[in-house]
C-alpha positions in Angstrom: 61.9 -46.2 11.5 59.5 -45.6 8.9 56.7 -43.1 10.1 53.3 -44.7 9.6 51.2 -43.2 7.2 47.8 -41.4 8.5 44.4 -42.7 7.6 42.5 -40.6 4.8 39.0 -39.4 6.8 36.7 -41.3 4.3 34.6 -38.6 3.1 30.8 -39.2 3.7 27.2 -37.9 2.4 25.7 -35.4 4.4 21.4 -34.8 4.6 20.3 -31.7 6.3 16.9 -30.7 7.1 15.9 -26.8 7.2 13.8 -24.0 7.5 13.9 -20.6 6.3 12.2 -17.0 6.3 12.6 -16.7 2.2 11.6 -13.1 2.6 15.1 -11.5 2.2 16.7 -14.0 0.1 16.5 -14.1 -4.0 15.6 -18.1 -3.8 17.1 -21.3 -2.9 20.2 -21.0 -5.7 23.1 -19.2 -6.2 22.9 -16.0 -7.6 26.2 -13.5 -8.7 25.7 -10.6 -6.4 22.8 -12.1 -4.7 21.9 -13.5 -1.2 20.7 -17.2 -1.2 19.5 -19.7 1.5 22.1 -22.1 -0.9 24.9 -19.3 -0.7 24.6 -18.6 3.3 24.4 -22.3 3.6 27.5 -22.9 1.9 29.5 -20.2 3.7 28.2 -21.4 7.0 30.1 -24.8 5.8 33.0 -23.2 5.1 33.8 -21.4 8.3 32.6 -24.4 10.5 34.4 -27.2 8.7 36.7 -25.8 6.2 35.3 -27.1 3.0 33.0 -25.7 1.0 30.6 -28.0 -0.6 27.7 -27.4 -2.6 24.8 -28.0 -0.8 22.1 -29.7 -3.2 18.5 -28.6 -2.8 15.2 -31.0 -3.1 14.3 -27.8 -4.8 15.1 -24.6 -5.8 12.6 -22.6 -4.0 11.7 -18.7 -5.6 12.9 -15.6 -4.3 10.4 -14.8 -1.2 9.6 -18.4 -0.9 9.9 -20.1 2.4 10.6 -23.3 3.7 9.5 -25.5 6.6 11.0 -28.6 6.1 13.7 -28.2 2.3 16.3 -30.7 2.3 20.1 -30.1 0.8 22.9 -33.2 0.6 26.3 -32.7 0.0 29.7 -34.8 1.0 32.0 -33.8 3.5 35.8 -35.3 4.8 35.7 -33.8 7.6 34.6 -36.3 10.6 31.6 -34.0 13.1 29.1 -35.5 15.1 25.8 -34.6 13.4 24.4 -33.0 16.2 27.6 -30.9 16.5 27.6 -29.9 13.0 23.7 -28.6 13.5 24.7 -26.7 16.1 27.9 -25.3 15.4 25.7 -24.3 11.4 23.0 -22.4 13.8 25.6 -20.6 15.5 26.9 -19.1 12.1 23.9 -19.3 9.8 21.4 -15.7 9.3 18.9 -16.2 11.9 16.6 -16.5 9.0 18.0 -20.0 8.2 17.8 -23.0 10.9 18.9 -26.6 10.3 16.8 -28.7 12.4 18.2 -31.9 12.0 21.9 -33.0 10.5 22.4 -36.8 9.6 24.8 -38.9 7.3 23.6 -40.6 4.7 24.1 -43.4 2.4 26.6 -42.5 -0.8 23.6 -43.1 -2.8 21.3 -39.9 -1.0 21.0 -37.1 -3.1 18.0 -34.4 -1.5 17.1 -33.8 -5.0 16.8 -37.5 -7.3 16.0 -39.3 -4.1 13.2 -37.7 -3.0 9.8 -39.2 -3.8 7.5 -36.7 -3.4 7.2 -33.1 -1.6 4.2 -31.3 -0.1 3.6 -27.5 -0.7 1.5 -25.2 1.6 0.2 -21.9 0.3 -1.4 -19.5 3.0 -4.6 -16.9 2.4 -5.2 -14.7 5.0 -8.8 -13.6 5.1 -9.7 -10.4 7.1 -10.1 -6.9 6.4 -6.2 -5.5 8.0 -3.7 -8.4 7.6 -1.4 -7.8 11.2 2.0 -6.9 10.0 3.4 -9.7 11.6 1.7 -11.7 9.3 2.2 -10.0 5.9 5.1 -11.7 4.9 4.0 -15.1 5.4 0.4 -14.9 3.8 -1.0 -13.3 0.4 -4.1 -11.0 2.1 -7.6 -11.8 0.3 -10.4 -9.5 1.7 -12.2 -10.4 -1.3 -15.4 -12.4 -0.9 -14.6 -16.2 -1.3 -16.6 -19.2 -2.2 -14.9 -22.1 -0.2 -16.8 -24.9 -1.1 -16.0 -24.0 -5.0 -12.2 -23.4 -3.9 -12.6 -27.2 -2.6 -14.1 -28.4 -5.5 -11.0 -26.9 -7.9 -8.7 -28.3 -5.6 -9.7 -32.2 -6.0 -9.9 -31.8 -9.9 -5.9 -31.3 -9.8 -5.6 -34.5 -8.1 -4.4 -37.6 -10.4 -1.7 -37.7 -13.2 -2.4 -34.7 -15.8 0.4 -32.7 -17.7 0.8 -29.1 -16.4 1.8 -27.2 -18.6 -0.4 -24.7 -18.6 0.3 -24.2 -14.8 4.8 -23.7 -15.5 6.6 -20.8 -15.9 9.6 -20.6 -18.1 12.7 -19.4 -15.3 13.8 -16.1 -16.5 17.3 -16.8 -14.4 18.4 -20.2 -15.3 20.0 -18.9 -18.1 22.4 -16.6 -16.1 22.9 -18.4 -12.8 24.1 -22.0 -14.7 26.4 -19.9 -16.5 27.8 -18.3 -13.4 28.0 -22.5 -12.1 29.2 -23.2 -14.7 31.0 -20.9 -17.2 31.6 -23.2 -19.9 28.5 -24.6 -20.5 26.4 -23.9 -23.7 25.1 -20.6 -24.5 21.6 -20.2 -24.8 20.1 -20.1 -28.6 20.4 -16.3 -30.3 19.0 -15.0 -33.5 16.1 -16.9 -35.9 16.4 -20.0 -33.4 16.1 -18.3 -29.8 12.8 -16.4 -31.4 11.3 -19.9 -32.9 11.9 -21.2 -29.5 9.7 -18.6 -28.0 7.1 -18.4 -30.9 6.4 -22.6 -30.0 6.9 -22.3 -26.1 9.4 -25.0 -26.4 11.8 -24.4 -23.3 13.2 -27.3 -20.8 10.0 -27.6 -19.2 8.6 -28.7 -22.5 11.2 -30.9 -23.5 11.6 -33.2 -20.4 7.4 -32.8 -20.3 5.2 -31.4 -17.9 3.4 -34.5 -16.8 2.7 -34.9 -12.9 0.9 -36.9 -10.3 -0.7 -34.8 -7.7 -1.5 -37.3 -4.7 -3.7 -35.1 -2.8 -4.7 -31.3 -3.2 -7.1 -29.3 -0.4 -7.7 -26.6 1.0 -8.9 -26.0 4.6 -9.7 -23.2 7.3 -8.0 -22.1 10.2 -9.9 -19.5 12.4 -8.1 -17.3 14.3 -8.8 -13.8 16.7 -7.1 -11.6 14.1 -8.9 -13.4 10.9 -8.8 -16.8 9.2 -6.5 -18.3 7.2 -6.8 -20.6 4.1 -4.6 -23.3 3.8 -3.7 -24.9 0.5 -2.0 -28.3 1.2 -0.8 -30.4 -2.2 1.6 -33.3 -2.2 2.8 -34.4 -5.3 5.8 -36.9 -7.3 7.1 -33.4 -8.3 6.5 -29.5 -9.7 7.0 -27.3 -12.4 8.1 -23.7 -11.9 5.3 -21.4 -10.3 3.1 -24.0 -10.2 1.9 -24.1 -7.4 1.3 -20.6 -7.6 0.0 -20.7 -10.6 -2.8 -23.6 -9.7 -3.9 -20.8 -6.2 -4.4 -17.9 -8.7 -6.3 -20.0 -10.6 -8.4 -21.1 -7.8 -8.7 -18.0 -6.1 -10.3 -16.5 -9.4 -12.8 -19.6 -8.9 -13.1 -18.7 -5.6 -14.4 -15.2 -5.9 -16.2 -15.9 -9.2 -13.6 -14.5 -12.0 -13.2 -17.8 -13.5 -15.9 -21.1 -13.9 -14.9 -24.0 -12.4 -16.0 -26.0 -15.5 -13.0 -24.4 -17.0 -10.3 -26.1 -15.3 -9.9 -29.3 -17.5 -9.5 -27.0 -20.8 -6.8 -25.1 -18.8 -5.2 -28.5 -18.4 -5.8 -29.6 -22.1 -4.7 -26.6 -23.4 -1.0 -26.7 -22.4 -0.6 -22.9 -22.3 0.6 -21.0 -19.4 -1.8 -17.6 -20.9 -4.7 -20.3 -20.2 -4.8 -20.8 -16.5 -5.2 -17.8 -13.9 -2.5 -15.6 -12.4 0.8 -16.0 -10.7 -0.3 -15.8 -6.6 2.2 -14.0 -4.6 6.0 -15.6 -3.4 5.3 -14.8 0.1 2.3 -17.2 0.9 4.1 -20.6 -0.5 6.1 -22.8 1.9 7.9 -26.0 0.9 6.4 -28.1 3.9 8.2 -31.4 3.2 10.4 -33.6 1.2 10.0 -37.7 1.5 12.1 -40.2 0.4 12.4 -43.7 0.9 13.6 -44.0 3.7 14.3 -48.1 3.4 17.3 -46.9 1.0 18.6 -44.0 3.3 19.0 -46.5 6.4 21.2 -48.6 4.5 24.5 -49.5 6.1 26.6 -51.0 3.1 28.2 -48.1 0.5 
């Protein structure tokens, strides 16, 4: 008799949901030598279904950056319940790193070029002693603070306006896509790397630095210890450091460093040494990624 060939698992897109204490990791993306929430996440994968994908981020959060709801896709063959495959990652996973929810996805999904827009939280604790417990989830401000002008700042960011002057070049792209990817292009040397740093032009500039910002607040959460000061900005999408770089711009607003009046020269001037300073990595969270949902509950692939 002929023996009956076995059907091929069909291999299928995978969406997780997760959080993560950024504190001890150097960012979201692979780094030689380095621990990453993309690197632990990928090694969880391996020992729980024997293939080791990629996971793709909404976004490459910075090294002491956290996240309360980042998203990563990627395609597995293995056939795992979802809600097996979340629990058997949290058994293995850094107790820093949980996935809270595991779903399959249409072949289409991808966390990154599906999503639609994301919402950032940055958090300023206010108080004379910040309690320990709370140091590495808040940037500590006993400065004195104007709120209402803080406020103020905030809505002028909302709308479309090119943000240039809010980016940061990434100082490790360079090195980490060619430790991806070891044949891809060198980066410029000589006469044309220094005429690319004399004009600022970098991939930022290139692919343009134009971005809607849907809402942008801040708001004030009292508690026994001290309060807090929330920023909250949801956006179509974000350049490196910028949202820190829009809070230390603020924040020198806020305790009368900077005039508010300012703000929309920063914007026009489309320099980075414009705007205020770079607020610390430990206050920002990635608070959520949306897509459109109508395409991820498609059935047909």
């Amino acid at each position: 008799m002929t023996e009956l060939a076995q059907p091929v698992p069909c291999r299928q897109i995978w969406k997780l949901t997760l959080a993560y204490d950024g504190t001890d990791f150097s960012g979201w993306q692979i780094q030689p030598g380095e621990p990453t929430v993309q690197g632990e996440l990928q090694a969880a994968l391996g020992r729980v279904t024997g293939e080791s994908p990629l996971p793709q981020g909404s976004g490459r959060t910075d090294a002491g950056v956290h996240a309360l709801g980042q998203v990563a896709s990627f395609e597995l063959q293995a056939n795992i319940p979802p809600e097996n495959l979340q629990r058997a990652l949290n058994r293995t996973l850094p107790e820093a790193i949980r996935i809270l929810e595991s779903r399959t996805t249409p072949s289409t999904f991808h966390a990154r070029h599906s999503a639609v827009s994301k919402t950032y939280e940055y958090r300023v604790f206010r108080g004379a002693v910040c309690p320990p417990f709370l140091a590495r989830y808040v940037h500590a401000c006993a400065w004195p603070m104007d709120a209402g002008a803080l406020e103020r700042s905030a809505r002028m960011f909302e709308g479309q306006h090119d943000f240039l002057s809010f980016a940061a070049t990434d100082p490790d792209l360079a090195s980490r896509e060619a430790s991806l990817n070891p044949e891809s292009e060198r980066a410029p040397e000589g006469p044309m790397a220094s005429a690319l740093e004399s004009t600022g032009l970098d991939p930022i500039a290139k692919q343009g630095a134009i971005r809607t910002i849907y809402s942008s607040k801040w708001e004030r959460r009292q508690s026994e210890n001290g309060d807090l000061l929330i920023y909250r900005v949801r956006g179509n999408g974000f350049l490196h450091h910028m949202v820190r770089n829009l809070v230390g711009t603020m924040l020198d607003v806020g305790r009368g460093y900077m005039d508010i009046e300012r703000i929309p020269a920063i914007l026009a001037a489309r320099s980075r040494a414009a705007a205020g300073p770079t607020a610390p990595a430990q206050g920002l969270f990635l608070y959520s990624v949306e897509y459109d949902e109508q395409g991820q509950n498609e059935t047909t692939e």
